[in-house]
C-alpha positions, 0 to 999 in steps of 0.5 A: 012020143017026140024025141029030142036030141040037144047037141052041145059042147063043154064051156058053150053059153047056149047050151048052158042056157038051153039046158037050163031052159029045158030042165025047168019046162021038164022037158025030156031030152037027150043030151049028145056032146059033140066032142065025146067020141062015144056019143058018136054011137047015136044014129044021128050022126050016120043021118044024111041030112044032119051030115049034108046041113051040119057037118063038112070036112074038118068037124061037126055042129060048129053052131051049137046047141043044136035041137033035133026032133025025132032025129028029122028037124034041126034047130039053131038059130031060131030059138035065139034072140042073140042081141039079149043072148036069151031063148025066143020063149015062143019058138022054144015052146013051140018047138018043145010042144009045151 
């Protein structure tokens, strides 16, 4: 079964909006706030390739939200049509398998 893990941060428009998008396709999915230490507990953040792609020496995930599947693939940019603000349906399902 697929995994997915959504990066977000408090008062982020995106990941408002994603969240949002996913609730309403019920799609299930993890949600990792980037500013709660706890959340730091999760194995992505040990993952060399979420820290090589997302991360450098003063912070993490400045682009958010981020979409990880099954802890391997990371999405940002391509889910978003950010002249109108609004999720790219078609790489959104895609993406989420729906």
């Amino acid at each position: 079964m697929t995994q997915f893990k959504i990066v977000i941060k408090k008062s982020c428009f995106f990941c408002e909006k994603l969240l949002t998008w996913l609730e309403d396709k019920n799609v299930d999915y993890k949600v990792l706030d980037y500013q709660n230490p706890k959340d730091f507990n999760d194995p992505l953040m040990k993952n060399p390739t979420f820290n090589s792609l997302y991360c450098d020496m003063s912070a993490c995930v400045e682009s958010l939200p981020l979409v990880v599947k099954n802890d391997k693939e990371f999405f940002y940019s391509e889910l978003w049509d950010l002249v109108n603000n609004t999720i790219v349906n078609e790489k959104a399902k895609e993406i989420f398998e729906i």
